[in-house]
LUMGUDO-434521 format. One line per field, with one value per residue (C-alpha): z, y, x; residue number from 0; chain. Coordinates in Angstrom, 2 decimals. Last residue first. Layout:
# LUMGUDO-434521
pz: Z; ... .
py: Y; ... .
px: X; ... .
tikol: NUM; ... .
dovex: A; ... .
//
This chain:
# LUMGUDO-434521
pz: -44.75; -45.36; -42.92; -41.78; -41.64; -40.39; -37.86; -36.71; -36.69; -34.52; -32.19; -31.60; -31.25; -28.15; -26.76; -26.60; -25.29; -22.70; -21.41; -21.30; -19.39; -17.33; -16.51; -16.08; -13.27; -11.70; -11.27; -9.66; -7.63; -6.00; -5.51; -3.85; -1.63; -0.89; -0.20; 2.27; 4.06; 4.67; 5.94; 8.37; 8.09; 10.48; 12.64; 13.28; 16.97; 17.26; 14.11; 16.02; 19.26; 16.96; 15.11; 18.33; 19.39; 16.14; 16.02; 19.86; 18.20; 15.09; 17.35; 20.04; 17.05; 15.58; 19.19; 19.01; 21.82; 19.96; 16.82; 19.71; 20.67; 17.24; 15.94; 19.28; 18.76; 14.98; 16.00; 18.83; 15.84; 13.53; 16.47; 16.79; 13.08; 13.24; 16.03; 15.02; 11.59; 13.16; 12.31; 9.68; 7.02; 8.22; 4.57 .
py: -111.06; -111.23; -113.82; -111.93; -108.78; -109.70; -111.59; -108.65; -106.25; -108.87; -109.48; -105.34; -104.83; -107.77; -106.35; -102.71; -104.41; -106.50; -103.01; -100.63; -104.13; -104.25; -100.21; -100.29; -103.27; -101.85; -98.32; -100.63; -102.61; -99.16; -97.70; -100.50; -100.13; -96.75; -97.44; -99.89; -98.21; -94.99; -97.76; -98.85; -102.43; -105.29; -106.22; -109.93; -111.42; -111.67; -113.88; -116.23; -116.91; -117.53; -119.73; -121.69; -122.18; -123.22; -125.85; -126.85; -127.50; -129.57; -131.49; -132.17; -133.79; -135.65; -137.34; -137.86; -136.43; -132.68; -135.24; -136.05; -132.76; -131.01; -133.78; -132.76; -129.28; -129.85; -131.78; -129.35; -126.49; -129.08; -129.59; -126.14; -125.33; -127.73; -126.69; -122.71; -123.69; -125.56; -129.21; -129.90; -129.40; -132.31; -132.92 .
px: -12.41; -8.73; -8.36; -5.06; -6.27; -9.66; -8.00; -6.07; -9.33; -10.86; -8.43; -7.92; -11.44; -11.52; -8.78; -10.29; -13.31; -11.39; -9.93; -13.30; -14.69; -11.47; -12.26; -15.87; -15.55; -12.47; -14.90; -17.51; -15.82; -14.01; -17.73; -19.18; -15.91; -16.44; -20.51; -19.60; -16.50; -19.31; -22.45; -19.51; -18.43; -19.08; -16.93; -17.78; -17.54; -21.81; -21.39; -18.95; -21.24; -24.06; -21.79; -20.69; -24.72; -25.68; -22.21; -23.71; -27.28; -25.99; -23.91; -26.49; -28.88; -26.23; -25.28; -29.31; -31.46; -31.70; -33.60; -36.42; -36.46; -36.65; -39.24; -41.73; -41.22; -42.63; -45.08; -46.26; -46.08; -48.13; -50.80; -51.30; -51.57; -54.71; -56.27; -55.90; -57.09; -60.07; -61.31; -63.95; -61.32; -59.39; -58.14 .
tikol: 90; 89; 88; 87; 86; 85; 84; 83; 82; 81; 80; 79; 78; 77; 76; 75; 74; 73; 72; 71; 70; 69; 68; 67; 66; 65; 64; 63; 62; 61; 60; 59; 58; 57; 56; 55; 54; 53; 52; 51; 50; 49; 48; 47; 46; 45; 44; 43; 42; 41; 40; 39; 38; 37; 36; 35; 34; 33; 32; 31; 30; 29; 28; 27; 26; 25; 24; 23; 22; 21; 20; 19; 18; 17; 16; 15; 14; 13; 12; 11; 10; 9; 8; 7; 6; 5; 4; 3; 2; 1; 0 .
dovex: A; A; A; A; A; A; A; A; A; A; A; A; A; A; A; A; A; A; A; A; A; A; A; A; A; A; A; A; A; A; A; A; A; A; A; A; A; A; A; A; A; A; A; A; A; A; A; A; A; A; A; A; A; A; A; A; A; A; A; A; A; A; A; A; A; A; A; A; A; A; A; A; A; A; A; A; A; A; A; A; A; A; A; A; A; A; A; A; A; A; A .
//
């Protein structure tokens, strides 16, 4: 559809109707309320500490160590079920 017409024409006229649908919609009380809540979490992110590349990798490292362990632990368990309800089913 509209092939005849440019690709820069075209795109143009979505980008104004895409400006156009975010002004009309920043006119509703909806529309301010979304923008304001963008504007607070903005405000909120920029507030964050975020964590050193050093506290990231130790606490990759801590998951991942209580990760092997309860799996090492739930597989003991899990052997230990099974051998008691084979001595008990007999089977």
């Amino acid at each position: 559809m509209y092939s005849e017409v440019s690709v820069v024409l075209r795109a143009a006229v979505v980008i104004f109707l895409i400006a156009s649908a975010a002004a009309a919609a920043a006119m509703t009380v909806k529309g301010r309320s979304a923008i304001t809540f963008a504007q607070d979490s903005r405000m909120e992110v920029r507030k964050v500490v975020w964590p050193t590349r050093q506290e990231t990798i130790q606490t990759t490292l801590i998951v991942l160590v209580v990760t092997v362990i309860m799996a090492l632990i739930l597989w003991g368990i899990d052997g230990i079920m099974v051998r008691l309800v084979r001595l008990f089913t007999g089977v």
